[in-house]
N, C-alpha and C positions, 0 to 999 in steps of 0.2 A: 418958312418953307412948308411948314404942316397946318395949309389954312386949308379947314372944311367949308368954312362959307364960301371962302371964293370959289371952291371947285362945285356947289353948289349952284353958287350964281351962275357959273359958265353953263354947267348943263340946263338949268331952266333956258336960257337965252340961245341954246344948240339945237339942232338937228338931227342930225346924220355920226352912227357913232360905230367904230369896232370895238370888240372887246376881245382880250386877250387874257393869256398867260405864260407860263414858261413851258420849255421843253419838258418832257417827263413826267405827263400829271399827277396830281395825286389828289386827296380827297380838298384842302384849302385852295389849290390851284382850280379845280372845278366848281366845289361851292362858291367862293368869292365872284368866278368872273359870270358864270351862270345867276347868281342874285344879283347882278348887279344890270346884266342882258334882259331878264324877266321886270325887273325894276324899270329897267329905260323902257320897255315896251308897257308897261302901267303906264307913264308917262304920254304914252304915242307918241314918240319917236323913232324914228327910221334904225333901228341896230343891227350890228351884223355879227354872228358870235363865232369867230375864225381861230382855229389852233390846228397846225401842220402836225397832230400827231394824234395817238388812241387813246382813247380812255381807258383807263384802268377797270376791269370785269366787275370789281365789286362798289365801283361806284357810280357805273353806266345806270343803274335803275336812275337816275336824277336828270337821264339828258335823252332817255327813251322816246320822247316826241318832241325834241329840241334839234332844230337842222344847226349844227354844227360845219362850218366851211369851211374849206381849203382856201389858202391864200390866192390861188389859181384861179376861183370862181368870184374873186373880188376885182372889179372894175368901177369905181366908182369914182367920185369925185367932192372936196367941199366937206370931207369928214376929218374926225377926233379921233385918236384910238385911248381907249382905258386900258391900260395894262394891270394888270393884278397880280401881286403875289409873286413879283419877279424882283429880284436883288440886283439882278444886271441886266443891263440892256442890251449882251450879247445873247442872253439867253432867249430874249423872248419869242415866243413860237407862232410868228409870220413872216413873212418875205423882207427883205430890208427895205421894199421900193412902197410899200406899206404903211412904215413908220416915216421915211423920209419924205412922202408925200401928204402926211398928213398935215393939216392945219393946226393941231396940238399934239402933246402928247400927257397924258395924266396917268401917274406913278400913283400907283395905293399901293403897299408894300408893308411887309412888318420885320424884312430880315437885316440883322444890324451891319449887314454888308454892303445896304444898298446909298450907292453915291448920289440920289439925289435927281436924276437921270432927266425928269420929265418937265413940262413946261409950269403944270402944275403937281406938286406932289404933298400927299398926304402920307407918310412916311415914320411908320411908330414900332422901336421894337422892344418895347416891351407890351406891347399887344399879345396878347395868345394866339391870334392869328389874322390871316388878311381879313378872312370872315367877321373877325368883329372888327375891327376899320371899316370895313362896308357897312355892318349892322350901324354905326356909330353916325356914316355920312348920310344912311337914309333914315334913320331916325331925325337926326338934325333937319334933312332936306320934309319931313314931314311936319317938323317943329316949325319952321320959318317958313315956308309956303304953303301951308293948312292943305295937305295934298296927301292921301293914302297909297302907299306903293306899296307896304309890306304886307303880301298877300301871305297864305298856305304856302305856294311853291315857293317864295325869295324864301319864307322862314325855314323850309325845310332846309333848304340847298346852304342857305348861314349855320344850320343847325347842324347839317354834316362837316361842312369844314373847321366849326368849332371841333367838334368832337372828337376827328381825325388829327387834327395837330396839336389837340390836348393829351393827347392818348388815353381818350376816353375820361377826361378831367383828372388824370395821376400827374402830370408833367407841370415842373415848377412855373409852366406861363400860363397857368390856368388858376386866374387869381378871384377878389371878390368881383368885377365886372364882368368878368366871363359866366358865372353863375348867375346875374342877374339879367345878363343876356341871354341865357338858357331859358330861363324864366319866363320870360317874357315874349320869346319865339315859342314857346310851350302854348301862352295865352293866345298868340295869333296862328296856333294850329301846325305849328312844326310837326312832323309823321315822328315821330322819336323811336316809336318801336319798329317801323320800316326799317328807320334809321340801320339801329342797333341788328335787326338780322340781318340786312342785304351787308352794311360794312364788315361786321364782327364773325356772322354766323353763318356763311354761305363760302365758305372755300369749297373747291372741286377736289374729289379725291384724288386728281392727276397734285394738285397742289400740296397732299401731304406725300405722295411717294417723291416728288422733289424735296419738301422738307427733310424726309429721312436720309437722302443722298447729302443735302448739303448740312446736316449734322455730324457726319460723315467726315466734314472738311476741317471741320471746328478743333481749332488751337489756342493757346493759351501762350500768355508771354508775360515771365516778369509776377505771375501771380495777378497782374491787375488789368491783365487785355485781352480780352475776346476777338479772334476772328472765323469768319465762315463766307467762304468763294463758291460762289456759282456759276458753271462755265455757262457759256450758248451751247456746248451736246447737252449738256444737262436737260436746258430749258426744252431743249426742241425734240428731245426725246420724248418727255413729260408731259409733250404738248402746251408750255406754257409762257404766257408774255411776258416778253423781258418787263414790262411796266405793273406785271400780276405780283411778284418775290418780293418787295420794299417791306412785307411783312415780317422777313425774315431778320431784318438787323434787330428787331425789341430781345431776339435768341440770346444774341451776343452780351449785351449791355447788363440780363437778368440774371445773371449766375450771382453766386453770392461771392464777395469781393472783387470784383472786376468795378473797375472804374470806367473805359473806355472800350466799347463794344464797335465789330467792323465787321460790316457786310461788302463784298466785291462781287460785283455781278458784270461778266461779260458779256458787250454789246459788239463786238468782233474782233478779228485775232486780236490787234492790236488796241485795243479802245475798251476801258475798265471804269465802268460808275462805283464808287465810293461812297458809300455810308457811312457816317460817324456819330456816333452816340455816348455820350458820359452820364454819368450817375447823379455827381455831385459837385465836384468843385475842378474837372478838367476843361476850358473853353474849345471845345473842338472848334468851333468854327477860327480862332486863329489857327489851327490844324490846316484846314481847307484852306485859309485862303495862301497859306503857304505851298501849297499844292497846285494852287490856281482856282479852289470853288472858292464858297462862302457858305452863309446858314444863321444859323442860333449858336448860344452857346451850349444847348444840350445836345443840340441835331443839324448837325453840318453835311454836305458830300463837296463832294470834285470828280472828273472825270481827269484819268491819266491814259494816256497814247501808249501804251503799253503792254506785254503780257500780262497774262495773270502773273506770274510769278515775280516778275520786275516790279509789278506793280503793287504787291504784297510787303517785297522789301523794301519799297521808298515810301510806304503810308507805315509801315512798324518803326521804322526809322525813326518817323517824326513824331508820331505818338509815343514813344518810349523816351525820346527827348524831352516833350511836353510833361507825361509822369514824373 
């Protein structure tokens, strides 16, 4: 199931290609499908880089002169779609008449929740992230067809979403091939210090008076569980995107003896995205998929249809079962 040549071969021998990701970007979900959009256009091939939702503010500098489309403005015919970084294929963020009309479908993915989904799939979790499964397939695709793809822009756009779902190289999937892929997108001209200010060192000050609100909210259960809810007044008094806060769950997870940290941020009355985070030895992601998401074992979510408050007490629940 995890063959890089054949998904190789297929593309040298293709055309016409979409690329995707899942709903709710974040820094792996944009770097991956973004190197992999710049990669196929190295190539000259016809690509289309389509995701039904926003980017994230501090990770927009990577797609500033990048036409990103709406499912809506796709009419086309005779194409592939690449999905990236998606675990399910409910999740993934284009129209369903998209994927079902495509001529293949090719899964690159690194989350150990993902079933396999795609016609071709490259599918690794213990990857540090989707961004190195792509660095991995265009290395190879460079290896085997004597063909340079990985310019400045793939490397920077691999180099953020390494760094973004490593957390910054602290998090236990960030092993020796992740540093030697730092390394070596360093040599082909990764931006690393753009990197590191636009991701790390550019929040808006509307962003910490919502921090100090939803510190605010921060509970404690059992000694060993963090959590912190963000309503939509919060966000939208603040002025700020539901998709800007995902920063706010590392709050929960960092206190000293908390094993299992939760962030809950409201995306309308009823509908509550869920972050989950452990330390050491709790698997969230069976958490989530008990809930209906999936993820890693240190960084899982799920959305619940729910209040905030309802939805507070069916994720303690099951994380205090899990402890």
């Amino acid at each position: 199931m995890n063959n890089i040549k054949d998904i190789v071969d297929f593309i040298e021998r293709s055309n016409y290609f979409l690329v995707t990701s899942h709903i709710n970007p974040d820094g792996d979900n944009i770097g991956s499908t973004l190197s992999m959009y710049l990669a196929l256009k190295n190539l000259g091939k016809e690509v289309y880089y389509v995701l039904d939702d926003t980017i994230p503010k501090n990770i927009s500098f990577l797609t500033d002169d990048i036409s990103i489309l709406k499912s809506d403005n796709i009419n086309i015919k005779n194409y592939s779609v690449i999905t990236l970084d998606c675990g399910d294929k409910k999740r993934i963020c284009i129209e369903d008449r998209l994927i079902e009309n495509a001529q293949k479908l090719i899964n690159i993915d690194h989350h150990i929740s993902n079933d396999f989904f795609g016609d071709y799939n490259y599918v690794d979790s213990d990857g540090s992230s989707t961004c190195e499964l792509v660095y991995n397939l265009l290395s190879q695709y460079e290896l085997v067809k004597n063909k340079s793809i990985i310019d400045e822009k793939v490397a920077t756009s691999l180099y953020t979403g390494l760094l973004t779902d490593t957390g910054n190289f602290m998090y236990q999937s960030a092993k020796e091939t992740s540093f030697d892929m730092a390394k070596n997108l360093l040599k082909k001209g990764a931006k690393k210090d753009l990197i590191i200010q636009k991701v790390f060192q550019s929040n808006s000050f509307n962003y910490y008076k919502l921090l100090g609100e939803a510190l605010n909210t921060l509970k404690v259960y059992n000694n060993k569980v963090a959590l912190i809810s963000v309503t939509k007044e919060m966000m939208e008094k603040n002025d700020i995107s539901f998709g800007d806060v995902d920063g706010i769950a590392s709050y929960t997870r960092d206190i000293e003896g908390i094993e299992v940290g939760i962030l809950l941020k409201q995306k309308d009355e009823n509908e509550v995205k869920v972050s989950l985070r452990s330390k050491s030895y709790v698997d969230v992601s069976e958490i989530a998929k008990s809930l209906g998401g999936g993820g890693h074992k240190r960084a899982s979510g799920c959305t619940i249809y729910d209040s905030v408050d309802n939805a507070i007490n069916k994720v303690i629940e099951c994380v205090l079962k899990a402890i």
